[in-house]
C-alpha positions in Angstrom: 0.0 0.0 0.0 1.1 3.2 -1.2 2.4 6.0 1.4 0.5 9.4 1.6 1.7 12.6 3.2 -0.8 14.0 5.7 -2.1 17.6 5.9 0.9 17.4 9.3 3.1 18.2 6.0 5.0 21.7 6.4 6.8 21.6 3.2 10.4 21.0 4.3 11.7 19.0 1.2 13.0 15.6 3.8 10.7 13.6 2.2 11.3 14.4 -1.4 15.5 14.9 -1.0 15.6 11.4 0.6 12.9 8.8 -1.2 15.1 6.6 -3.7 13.0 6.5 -6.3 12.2 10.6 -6.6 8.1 10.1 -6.4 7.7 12.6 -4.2 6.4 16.2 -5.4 6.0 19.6 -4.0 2.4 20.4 -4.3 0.5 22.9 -3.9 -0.4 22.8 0.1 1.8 19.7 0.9 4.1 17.0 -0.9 2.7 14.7 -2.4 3.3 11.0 -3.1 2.9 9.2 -6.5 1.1 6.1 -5.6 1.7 4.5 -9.0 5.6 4.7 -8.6 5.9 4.4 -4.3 7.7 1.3 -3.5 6.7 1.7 0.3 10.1 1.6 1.3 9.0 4.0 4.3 12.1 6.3 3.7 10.1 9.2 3.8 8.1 8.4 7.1 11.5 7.7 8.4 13.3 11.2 7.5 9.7 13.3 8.1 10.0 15.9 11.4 6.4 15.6 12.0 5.6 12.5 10.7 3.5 13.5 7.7 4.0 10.2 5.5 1.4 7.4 6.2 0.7 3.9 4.9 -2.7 4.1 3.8 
């Protein structure tokens, strides 16, 4: 299952600089996650200050 970044997201780039695989996008209000391309390696949740990144 695909991870998903939470509305906790505040935009600091962790996420995005460290997922191996570069699906991760600034969006608009948050990051965002491509669920087609996530291999739910959990990189992101691992490097996220507030824990924005979720397995949905």
């Amino acid at each position: 299952m695909a991870y998903q970044i939470s509305d906790d997201c505040i935009k600091c780039g962790a996420c995005a600089a460290n997922c191996p695989i570069s699906c991760i996008k600034e969006g608009e209000a948050k990051y965002e996650i491509d669920p087609a391309q996530c291999i739910e390696c959990g990189t992101c949740a691992g490097v996220c200050p507030v824990g924005a990144p979720k397995a949905e």
